[in-house]
C-alpha positions in Angstrom: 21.5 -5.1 3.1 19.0 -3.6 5.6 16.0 -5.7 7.0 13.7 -3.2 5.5 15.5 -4.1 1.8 14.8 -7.3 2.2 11.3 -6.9 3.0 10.5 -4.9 0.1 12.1 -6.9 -2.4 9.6 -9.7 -0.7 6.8 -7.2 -0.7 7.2 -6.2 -4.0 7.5 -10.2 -5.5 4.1 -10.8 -3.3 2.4 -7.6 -4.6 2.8 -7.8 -8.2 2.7 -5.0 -10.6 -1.0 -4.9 -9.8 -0.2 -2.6 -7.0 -0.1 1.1 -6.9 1.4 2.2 -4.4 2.3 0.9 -1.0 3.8 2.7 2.5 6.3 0.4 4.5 6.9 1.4 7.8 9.1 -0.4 10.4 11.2 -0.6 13.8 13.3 -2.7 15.5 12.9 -3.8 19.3 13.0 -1.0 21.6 16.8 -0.7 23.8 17.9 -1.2 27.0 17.3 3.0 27.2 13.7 2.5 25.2 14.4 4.0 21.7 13.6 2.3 18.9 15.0 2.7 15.5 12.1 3.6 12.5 12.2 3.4 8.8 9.7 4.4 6.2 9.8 3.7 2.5 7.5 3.4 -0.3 6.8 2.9 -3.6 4.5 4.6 -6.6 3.5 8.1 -6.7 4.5 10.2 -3.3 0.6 12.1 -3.1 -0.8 8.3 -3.1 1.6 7.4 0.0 0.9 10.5 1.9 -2.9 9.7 1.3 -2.6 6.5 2.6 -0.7 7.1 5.5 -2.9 9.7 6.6 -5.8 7.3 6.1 -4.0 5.1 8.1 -3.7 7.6 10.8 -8.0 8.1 10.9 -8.3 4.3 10.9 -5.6 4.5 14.0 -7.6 7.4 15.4 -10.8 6.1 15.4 -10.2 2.1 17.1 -8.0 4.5 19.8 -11.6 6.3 19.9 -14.0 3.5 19.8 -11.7 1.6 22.8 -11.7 4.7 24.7 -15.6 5.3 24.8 -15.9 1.7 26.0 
């Protein structure tokens, strides 16, 4: 079973079926070379997890923003 299994069984348990929807997204240590391996999953309705990941991205976007004009 994969570490990101695991997770979301735990996620889910700590959730509770009050949740809508949630985006998981993961990776292991970089290599020796600098990859990294990167999982996504979710669950709930796929136009709710798009909308939060991109959300996510404008949250992302703007700190990088805010930091830079420092």
């Amino acid at each position: 079973m994969s570490n990101i299994v695991k997770a979301e069984k735990e996620i889910k348990k700590a959730l509770g079926t009050k949740c809508a929807c949630y985006v998981l997204i993961t990776c292991t240590e970089p290599s020796a070379d600098g990859k990294m391996e990167v999982e996504m999953d979710f669950d709930g309705d796929s136009d709710l997890a798009a909308f939060l990941v991109e959300n996510a991205v404008q949250v992302f976007d703007d700190r990088f923003n805010r930091r830079e004009s420092r």
